[in-house]
Short mmCIF file of the C-alpha atoms (twelve columns), coordinates in Angstrom:
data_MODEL
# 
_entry.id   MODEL 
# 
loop_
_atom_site.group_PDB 
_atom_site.id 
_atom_site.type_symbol 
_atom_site.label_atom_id 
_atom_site.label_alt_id 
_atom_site.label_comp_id 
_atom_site.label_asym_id 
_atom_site.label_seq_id 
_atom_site.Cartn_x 
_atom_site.Cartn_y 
_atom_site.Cartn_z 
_atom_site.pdbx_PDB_model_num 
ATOM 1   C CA . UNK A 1   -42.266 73.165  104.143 1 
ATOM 2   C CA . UNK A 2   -45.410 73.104  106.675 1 
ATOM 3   C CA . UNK A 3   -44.904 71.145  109.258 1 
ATOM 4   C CA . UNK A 4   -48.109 68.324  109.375 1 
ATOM 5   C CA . UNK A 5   -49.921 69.500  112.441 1 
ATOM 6   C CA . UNK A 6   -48.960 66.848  114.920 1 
ATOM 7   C CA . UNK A 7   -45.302 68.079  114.441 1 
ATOM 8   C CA . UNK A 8   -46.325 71.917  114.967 1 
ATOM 9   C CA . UNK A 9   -47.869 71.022  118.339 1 
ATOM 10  C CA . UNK A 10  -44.537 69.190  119.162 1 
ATOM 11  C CA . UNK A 11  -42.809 71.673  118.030 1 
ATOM 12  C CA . UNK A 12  -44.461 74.475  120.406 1 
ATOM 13  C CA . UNK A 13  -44.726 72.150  123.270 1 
ATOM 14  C CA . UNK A 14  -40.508 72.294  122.906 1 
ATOM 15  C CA . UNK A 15  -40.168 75.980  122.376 1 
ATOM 16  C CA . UNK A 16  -42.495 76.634  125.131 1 
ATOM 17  C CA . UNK A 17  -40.814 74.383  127.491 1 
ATOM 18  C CA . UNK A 18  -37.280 76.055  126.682 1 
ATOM 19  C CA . UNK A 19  -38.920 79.572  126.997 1 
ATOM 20  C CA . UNK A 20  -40.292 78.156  130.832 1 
ATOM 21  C CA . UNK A 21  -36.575 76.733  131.658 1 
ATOM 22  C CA . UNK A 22  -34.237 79.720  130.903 1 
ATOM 23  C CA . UNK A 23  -36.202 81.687  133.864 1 
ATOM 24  C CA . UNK A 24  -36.403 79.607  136.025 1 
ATOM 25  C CA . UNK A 25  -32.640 78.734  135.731 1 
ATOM 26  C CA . UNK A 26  -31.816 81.842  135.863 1 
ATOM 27  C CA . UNK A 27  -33.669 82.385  139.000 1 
ATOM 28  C CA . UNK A 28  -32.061 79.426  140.809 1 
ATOM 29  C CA . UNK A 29  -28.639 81.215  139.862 1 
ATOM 30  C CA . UNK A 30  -29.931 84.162  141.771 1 
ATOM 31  C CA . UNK A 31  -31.430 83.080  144.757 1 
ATOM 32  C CA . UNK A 32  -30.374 84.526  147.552 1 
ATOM 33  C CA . UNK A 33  -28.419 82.693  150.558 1 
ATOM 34  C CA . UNK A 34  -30.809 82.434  153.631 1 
ATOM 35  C CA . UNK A 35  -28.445 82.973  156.586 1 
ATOM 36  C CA . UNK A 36  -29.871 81.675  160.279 1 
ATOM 37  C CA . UNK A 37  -28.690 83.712  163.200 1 
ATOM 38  C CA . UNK A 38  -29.492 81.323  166.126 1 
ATOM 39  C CA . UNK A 39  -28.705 83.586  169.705 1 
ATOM 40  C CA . UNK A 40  -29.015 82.453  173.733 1 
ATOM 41  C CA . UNK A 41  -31.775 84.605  175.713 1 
ATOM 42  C CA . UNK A 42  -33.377 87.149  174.046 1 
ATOM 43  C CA . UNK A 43  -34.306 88.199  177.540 1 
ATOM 44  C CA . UNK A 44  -30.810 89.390  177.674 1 
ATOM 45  C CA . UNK A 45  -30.468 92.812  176.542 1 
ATOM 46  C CA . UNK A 46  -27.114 91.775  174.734 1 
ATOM 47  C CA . UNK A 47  -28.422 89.427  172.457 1 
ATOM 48  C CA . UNK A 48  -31.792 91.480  171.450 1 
ATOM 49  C CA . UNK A 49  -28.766 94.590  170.531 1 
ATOM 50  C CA . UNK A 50  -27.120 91.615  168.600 1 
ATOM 51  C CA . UNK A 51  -30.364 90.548  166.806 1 
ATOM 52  C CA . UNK A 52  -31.409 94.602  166.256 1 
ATOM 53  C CA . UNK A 53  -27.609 94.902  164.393 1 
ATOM 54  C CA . UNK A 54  -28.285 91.859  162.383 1 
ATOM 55  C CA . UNK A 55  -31.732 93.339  161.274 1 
ATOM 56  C CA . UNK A 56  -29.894 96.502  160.412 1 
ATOM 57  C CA . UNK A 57  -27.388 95.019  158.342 1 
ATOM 58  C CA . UNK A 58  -29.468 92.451  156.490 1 
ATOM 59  C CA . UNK A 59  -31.741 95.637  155.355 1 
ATOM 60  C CA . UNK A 60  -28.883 97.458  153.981 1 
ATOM 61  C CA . UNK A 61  -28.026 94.376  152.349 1 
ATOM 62  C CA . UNK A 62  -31.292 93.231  151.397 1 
ATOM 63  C CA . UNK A 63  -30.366 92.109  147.973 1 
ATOM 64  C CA . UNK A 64  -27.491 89.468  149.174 1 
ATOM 65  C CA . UNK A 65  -28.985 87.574  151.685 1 
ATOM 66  C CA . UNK A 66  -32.086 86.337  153.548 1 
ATOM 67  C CA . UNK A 67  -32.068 86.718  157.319 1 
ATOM 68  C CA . UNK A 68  -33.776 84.707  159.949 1 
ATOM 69  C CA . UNK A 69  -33.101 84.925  163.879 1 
ATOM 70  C CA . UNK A 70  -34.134 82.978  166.819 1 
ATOM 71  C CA . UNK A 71  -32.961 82.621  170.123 1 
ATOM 72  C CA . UNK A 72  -34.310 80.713  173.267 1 
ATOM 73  C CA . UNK A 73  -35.967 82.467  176.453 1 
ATOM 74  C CA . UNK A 74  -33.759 80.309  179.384 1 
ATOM 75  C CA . UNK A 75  -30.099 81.227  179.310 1 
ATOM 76  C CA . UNK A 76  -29.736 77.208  180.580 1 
ATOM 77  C CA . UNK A 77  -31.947 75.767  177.673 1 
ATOM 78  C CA . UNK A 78  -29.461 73.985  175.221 1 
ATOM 79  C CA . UNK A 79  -32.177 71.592  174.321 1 
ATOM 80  C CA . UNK A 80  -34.568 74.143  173.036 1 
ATOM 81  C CA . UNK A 81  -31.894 75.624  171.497 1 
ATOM 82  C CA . UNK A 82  -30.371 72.084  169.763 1 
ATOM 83  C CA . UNK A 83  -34.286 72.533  168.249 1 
ATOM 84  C CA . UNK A 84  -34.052 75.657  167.004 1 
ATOM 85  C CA . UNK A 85  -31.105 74.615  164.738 1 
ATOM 86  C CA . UNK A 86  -33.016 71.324  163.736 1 
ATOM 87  C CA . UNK A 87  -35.662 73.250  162.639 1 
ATOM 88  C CA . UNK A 88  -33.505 75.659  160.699 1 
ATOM 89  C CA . UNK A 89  -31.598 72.483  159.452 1 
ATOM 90  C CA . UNK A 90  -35.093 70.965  157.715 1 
ATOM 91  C CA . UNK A 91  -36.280 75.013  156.621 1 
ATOM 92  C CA . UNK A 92  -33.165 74.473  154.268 1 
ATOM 93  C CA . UNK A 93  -30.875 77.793  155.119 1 
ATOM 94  C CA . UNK A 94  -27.488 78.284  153.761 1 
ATOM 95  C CA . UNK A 95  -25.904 79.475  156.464 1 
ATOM 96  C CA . UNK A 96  -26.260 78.938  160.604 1 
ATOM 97  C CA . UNK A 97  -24.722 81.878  162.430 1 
ATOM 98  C CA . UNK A 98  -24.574 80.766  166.396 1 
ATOM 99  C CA . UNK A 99  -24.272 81.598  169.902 1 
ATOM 100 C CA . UNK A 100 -24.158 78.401  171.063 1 
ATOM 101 C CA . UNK A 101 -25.774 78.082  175.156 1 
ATOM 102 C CA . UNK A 102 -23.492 75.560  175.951 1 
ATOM 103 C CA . UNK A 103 -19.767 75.067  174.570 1 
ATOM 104 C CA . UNK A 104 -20.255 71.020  174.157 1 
ATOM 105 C CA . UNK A 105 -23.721 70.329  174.093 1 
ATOM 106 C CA . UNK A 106 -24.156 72.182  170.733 1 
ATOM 107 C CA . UNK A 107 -21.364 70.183  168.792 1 
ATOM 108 C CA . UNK A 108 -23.615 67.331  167.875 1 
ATOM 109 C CA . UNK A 109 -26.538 69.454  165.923 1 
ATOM 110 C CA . UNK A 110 -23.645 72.027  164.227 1 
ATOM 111 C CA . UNK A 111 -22.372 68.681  162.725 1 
ATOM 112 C CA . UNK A 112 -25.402 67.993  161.721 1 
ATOM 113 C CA . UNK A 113 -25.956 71.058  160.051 1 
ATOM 114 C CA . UNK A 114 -22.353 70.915  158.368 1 
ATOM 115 C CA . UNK A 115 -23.223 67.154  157.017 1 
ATOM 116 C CA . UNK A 116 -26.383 68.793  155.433 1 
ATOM 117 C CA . UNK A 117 -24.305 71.370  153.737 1 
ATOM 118 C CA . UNK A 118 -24.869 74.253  155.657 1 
ATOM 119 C CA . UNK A 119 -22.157 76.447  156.556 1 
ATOM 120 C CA . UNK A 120 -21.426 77.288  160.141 1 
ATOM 121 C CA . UNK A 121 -19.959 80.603  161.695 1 
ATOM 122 C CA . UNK A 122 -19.707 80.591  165.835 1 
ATOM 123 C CA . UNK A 123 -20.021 83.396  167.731 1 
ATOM 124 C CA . UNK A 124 -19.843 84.842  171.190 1 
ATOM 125 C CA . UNK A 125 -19.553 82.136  173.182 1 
ATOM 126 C CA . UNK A 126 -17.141 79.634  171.492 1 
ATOM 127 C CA . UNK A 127 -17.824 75.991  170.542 1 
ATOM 128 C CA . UNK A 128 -15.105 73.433  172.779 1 
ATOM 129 C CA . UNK A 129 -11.881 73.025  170.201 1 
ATOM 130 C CA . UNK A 130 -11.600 69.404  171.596 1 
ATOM 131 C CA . UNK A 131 -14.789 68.153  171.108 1 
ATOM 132 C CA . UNK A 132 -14.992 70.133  167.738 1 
ATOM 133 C CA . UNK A 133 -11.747 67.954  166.907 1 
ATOM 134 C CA . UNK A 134 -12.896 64.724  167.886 1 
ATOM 135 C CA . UNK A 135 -15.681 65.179  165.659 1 
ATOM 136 C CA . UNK A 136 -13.388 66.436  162.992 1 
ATOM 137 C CA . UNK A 137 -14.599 69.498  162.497 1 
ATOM 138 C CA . UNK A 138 -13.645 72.730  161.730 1 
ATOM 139 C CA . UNK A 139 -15.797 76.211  162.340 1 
ATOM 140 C CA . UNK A 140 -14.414 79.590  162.538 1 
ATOM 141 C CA . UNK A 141 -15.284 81.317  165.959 1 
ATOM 142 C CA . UNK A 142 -16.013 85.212  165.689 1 
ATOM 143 C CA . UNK A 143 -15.627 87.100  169.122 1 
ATOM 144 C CA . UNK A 144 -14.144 88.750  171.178 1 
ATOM 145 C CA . UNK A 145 -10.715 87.831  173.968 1 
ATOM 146 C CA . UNK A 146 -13.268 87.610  176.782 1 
ATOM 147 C CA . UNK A 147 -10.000 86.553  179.194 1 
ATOM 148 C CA . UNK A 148 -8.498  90.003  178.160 1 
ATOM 149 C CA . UNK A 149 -12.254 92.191  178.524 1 
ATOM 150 C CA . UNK A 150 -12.536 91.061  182.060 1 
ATOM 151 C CA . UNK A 151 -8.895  91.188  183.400 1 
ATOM 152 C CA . UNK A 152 -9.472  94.821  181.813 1 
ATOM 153 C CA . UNK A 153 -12.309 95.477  184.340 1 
ATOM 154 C CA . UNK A 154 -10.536 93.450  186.991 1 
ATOM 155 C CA . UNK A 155 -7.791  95.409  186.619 1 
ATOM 156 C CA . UNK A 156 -9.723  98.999  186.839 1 
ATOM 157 C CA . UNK A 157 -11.490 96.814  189.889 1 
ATOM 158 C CA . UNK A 158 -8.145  96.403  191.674 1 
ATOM 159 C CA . UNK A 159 -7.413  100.164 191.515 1 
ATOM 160 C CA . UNK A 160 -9.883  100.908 194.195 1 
ATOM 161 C CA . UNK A 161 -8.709  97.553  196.724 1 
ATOM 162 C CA . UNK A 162 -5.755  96.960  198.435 1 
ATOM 163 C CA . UNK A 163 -4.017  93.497  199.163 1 
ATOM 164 C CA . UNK A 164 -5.990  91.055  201.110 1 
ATOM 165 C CA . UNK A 165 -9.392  92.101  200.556 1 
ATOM 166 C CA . UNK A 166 -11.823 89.851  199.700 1 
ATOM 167 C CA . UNK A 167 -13.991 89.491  196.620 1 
ATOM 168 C CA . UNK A 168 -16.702 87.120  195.060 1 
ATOM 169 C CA . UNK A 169 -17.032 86.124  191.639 1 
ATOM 170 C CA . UNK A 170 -20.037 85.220  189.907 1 
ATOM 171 C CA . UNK A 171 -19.881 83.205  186.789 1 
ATOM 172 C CA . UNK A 172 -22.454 82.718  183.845 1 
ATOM 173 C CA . UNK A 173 -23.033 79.582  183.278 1 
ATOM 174 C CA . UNK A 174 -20.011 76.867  183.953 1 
ATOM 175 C CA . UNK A 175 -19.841 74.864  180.498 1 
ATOM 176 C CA . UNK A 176 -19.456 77.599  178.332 1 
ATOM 177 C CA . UNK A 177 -16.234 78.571  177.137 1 
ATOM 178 C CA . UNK A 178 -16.845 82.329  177.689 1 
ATOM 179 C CA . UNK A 179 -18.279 81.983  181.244 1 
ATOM 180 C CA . UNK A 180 -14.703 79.884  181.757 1 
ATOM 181 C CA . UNK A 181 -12.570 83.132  179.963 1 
ATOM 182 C CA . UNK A 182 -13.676 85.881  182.069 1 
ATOM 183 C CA . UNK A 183 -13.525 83.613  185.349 1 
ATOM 184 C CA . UNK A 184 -9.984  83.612  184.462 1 
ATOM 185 C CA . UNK A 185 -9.463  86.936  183.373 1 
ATOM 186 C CA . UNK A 186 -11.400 88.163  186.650 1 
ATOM 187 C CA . UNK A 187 -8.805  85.587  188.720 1 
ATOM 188 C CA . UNK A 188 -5.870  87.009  186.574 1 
ATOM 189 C CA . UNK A 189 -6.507  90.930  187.847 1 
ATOM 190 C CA . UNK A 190 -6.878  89.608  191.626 1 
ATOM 191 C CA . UNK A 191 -4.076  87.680  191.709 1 
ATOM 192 C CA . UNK A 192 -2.049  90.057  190.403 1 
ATOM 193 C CA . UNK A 193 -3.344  92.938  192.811 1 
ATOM 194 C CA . UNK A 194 -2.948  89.886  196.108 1 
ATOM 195 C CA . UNK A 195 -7.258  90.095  196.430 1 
ATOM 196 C CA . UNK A 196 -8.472  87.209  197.559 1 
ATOM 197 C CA . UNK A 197 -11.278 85.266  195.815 1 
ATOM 198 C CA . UNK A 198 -13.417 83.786  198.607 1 
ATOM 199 C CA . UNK A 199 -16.714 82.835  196.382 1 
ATOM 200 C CA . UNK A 200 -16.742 81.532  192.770 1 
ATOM 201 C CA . UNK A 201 -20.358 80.640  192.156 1 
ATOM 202 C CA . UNK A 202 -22.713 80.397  189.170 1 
ATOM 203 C CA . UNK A 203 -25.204 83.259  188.027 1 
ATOM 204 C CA . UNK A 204 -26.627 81.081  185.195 1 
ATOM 205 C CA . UNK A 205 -25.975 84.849  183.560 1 
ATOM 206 C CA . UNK A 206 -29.642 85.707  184.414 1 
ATOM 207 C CA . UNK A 207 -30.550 88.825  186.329 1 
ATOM 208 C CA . UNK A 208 -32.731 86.811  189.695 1 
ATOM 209 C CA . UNK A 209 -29.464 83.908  189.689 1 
ATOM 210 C CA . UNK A 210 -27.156 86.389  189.791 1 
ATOM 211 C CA . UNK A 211 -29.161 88.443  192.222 1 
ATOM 212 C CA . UNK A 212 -29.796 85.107  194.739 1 
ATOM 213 C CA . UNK A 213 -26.024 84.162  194.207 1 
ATOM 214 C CA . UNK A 214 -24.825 87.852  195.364 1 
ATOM 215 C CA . UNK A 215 -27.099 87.531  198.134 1 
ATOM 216 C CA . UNK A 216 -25.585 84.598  199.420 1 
ATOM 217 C CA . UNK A 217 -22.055 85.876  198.837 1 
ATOM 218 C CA . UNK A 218 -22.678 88.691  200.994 1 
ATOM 219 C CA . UNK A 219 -23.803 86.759  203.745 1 
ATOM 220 C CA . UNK A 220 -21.891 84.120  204.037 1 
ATOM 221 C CA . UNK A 221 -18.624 86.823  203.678 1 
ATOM 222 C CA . UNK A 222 -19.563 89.878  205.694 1 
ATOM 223 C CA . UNK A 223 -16.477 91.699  204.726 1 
ATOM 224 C CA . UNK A 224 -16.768 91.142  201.257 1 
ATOM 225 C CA . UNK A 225 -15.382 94.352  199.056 1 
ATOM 226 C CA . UNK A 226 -16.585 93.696  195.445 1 
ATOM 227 C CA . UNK A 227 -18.737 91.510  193.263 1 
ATOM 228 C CA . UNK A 228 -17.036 90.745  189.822 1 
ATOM 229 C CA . UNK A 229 -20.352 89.655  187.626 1 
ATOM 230 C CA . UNK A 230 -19.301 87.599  184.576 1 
ATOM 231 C CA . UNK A 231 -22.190 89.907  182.449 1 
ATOM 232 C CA . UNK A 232 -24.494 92.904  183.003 1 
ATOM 233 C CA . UNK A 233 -27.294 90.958  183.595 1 
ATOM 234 C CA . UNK A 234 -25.723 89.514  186.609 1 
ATOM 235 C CA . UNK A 235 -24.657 92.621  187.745 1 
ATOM 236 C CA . UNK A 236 -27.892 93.937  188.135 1 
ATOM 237 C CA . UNK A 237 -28.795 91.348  190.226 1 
ATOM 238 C CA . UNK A 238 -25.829 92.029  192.424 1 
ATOM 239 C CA . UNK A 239 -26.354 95.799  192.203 1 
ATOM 240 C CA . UNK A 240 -29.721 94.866  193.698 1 
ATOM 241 C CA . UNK A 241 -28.578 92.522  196.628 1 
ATOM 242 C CA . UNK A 242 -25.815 94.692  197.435 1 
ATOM 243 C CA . UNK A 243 -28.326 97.646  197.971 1 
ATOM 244 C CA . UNK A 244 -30.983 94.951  199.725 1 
ATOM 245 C CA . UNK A 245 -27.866 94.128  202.026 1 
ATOM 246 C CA . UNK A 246 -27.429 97.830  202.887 1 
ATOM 247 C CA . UNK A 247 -24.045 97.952  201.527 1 
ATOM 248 C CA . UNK A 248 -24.528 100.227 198.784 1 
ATOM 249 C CA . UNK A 249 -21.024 102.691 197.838 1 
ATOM 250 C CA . UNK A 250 -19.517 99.635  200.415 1 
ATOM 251 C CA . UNK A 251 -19.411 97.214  198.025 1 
ATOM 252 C CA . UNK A 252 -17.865 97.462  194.282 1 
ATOM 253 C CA . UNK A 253 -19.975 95.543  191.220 1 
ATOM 254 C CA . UNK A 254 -18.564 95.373  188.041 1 
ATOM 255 C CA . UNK A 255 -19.772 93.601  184.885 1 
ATOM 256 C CA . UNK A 256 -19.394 93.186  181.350 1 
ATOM 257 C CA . UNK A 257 -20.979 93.392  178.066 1 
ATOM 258 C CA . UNK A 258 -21.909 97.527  178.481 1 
ATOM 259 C CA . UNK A 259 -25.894 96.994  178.021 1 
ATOM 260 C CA . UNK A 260 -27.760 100.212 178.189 1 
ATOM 261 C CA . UNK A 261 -29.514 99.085  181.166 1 
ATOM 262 C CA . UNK A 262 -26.294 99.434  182.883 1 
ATOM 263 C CA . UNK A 263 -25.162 102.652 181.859 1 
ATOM 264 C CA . UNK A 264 -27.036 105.038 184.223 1 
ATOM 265 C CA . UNK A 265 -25.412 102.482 187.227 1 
ATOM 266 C CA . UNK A 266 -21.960 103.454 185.785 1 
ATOM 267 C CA . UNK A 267 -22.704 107.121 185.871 1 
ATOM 268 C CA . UNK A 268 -23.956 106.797 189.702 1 
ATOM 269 C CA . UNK A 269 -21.645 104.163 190.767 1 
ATOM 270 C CA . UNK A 270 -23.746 101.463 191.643 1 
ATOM 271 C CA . UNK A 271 -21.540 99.653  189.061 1 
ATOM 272 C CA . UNK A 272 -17.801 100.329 188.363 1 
ATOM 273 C CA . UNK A 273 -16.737 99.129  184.968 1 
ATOM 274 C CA . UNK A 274 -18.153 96.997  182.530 1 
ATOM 275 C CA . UNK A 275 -16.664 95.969  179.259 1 
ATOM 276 C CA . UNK A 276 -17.973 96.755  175.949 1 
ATOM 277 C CA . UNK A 277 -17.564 93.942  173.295 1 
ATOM 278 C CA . UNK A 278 -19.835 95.352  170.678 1 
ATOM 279 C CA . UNK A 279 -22.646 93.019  170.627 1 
ATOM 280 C CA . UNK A 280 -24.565 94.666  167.262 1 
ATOM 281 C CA . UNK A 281 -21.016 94.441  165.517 1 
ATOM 282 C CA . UNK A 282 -20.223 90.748  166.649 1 
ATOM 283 C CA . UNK A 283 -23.353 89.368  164.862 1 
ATOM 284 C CA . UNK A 284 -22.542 91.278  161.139 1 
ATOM 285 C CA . UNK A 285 -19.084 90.147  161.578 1 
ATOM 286 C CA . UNK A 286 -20.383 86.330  161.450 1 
ATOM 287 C CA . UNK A 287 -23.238 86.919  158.731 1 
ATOM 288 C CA . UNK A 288 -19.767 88.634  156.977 1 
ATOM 289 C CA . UNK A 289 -17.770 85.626  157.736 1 
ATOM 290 C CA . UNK A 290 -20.497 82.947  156.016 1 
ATOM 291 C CA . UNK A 291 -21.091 85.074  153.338 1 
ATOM 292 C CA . UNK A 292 -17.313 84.729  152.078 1 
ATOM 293 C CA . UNK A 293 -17.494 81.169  153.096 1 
ATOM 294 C CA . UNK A 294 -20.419 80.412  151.109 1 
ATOM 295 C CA . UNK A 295 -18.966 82.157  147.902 1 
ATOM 296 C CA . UNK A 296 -15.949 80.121  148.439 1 
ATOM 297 C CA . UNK A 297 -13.686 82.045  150.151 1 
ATOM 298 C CA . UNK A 298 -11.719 82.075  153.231 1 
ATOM 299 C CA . UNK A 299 -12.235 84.251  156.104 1 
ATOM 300 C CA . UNK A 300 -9.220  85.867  158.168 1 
ATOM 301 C CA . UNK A 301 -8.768  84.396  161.557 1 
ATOM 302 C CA . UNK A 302 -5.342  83.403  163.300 1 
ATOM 303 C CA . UNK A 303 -4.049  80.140  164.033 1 
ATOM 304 C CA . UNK A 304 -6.635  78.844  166.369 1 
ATOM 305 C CA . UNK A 305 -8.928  79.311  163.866 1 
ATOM 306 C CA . UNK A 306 -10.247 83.108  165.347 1 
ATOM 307 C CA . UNK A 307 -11.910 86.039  164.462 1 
ATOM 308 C CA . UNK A 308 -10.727 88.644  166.865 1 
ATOM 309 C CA . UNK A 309 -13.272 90.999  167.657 1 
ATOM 310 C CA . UNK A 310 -12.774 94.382  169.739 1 
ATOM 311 C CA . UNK A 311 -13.052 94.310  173.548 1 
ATOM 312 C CA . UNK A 312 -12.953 97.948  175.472 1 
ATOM 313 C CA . UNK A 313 -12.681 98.726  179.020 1 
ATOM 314 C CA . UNK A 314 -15.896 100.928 179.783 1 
ATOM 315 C CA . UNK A 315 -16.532 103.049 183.211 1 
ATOM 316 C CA . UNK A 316 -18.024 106.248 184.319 1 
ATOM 317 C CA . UNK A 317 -18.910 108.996 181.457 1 
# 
């Protein structure tokens, strides 16, 4: 029977409407996950290897995910940083990978992001438990035992004092959790060896702070033995004053996070140990960890809700 021809345009307006919708359906099933890797200074070595092994991996991986990466230019700058994820929030990604700049100022904006839907991974430097808790919410933290890296190099530190010497710590910056860790692991190592810790002040984990704070250290304690700097950064800064101070082979730096910048200090000395906790590595292990999350699955961590990550002692070639 022919269709009159009112009926035959209805009936190709339907077929080509089905025809349209199967692609495009199918394309919605295959669109890729956009995953936002959101860092702390990129004028920090560390995180610039971090965003380099995130590049790496998304390119081998090019057909699972999407990849986008920020970070701010002031180690300090939560603010900026509480932006960046807004922005990423509205741009619709699947996935926020972070390094948060500070421990509690962050929590608001990743609970944000989780109400949207977006999966969170923390890494690096790891988001307060409590204050996650009071906001009931839970987000798996990938990184390393920084307590354990630096009472590693505190340790190797202790080797070359004897009891009663005196030492100056400087921190990275005091409301993050990691900044807190190594602090502690640094105390652990010179309490153990009887050192005494006769400055505790804040390098804001940026190259001039920690060189200004060293400075001061080594005036205001002439007798000073070593400078334990909570990151490399820092220790350069202290390598620096130490040299400026006329104390150079006098006066032990150490560090941690084994940028290249540090190495050839290592080989001559100017710096005595750092410790290495893979900073390409730490990245892919989040984009890993929201990856599984996002298909559904559960990623391993331990009871506190923790991806261990490796941590190695690393001095002179």
């Amino acid at each position: 029977m022919k269709l009159p021809f009112a009926g035959r345009l209805l009936a190709i307006a339907v077929l080509s409407s089905l025809s349209l919708a199967m692609p495009l359906s199918q394309a919605v099933a295959e669109e890729k996950p956009k995953v936002a890797l959101v860092m702390k200074s990129l004028a920090n070595e560390f995180f610039l290897t971090m965003e380099d092994g995130a590049k790496a991996y998304q390119k081998e991986h090019a057909g699972e995910f999407d990849l986008v990466s920020n970070g701010i230019k002031d180690e300090t700058d939560s603010g900026n940083q509480i932006r960046i994820v807004e922005q990423m929030i509205v741009s619709g990604v699947n996935a926020l990978v972070i390094a948060p700049a500070d421990s509690k100022a962050l929590v608001p904006v990743v609970k944000k992001a989780m109400d949207a839907g977006i999966t969170v991974v923390n890494i690096d430097n790891r988001l307060d438990p409590d204050v996650l808790k009071s906001k009931h919410l839970s987000v798996p933290f990938v990184g390393p035992d920084n307590r354990k890296g630096a009472r590693l190099v505190g340790e190797y530190l202790a080797k070359k004092l004897k009891a009663g010497d005196e030492v100056g710590i400087i921190e990275g910056v005091s409301t993050t959790t990691n900044a807190q860790q190594r602090t502690a692991g640094f105390k652990d190592a010179m309490e153990a060896a009887q050192v005494k810790i006769v400055s505790l002040q804040s390098g804001d984990w940026e190259i001039a702070k920690g060189n200004a704070v060293a400075a001061s250290m080594l005036n205001a304690h002439p007798e000073i033995k070593a400078l334990l700097a909570g990151n490399d950064s820092m220790a350069l800064g202290a390598v620096s004053a130490v040299r400026a101070a006329g104390k150079t082979g006098q006066v032990q730096v150490v560090g941690y996070d084994n940028i290249n910048a540090i190495k050839p200090m290592l080989n001559d000395g100017r710096v005595l140990a750092t410790a290495d906790q893979y900073a390409a590595k730490q990245a892919v292990f989040g984009i890993e960890a929201a990856l599984k999350m996002l298909k559904g699955e559960k990623p391993e961590v331990d009871a506190d809700n923790v991806i261990q990550t490796p941590v190695e002692l690393v001095t002179k070639q």
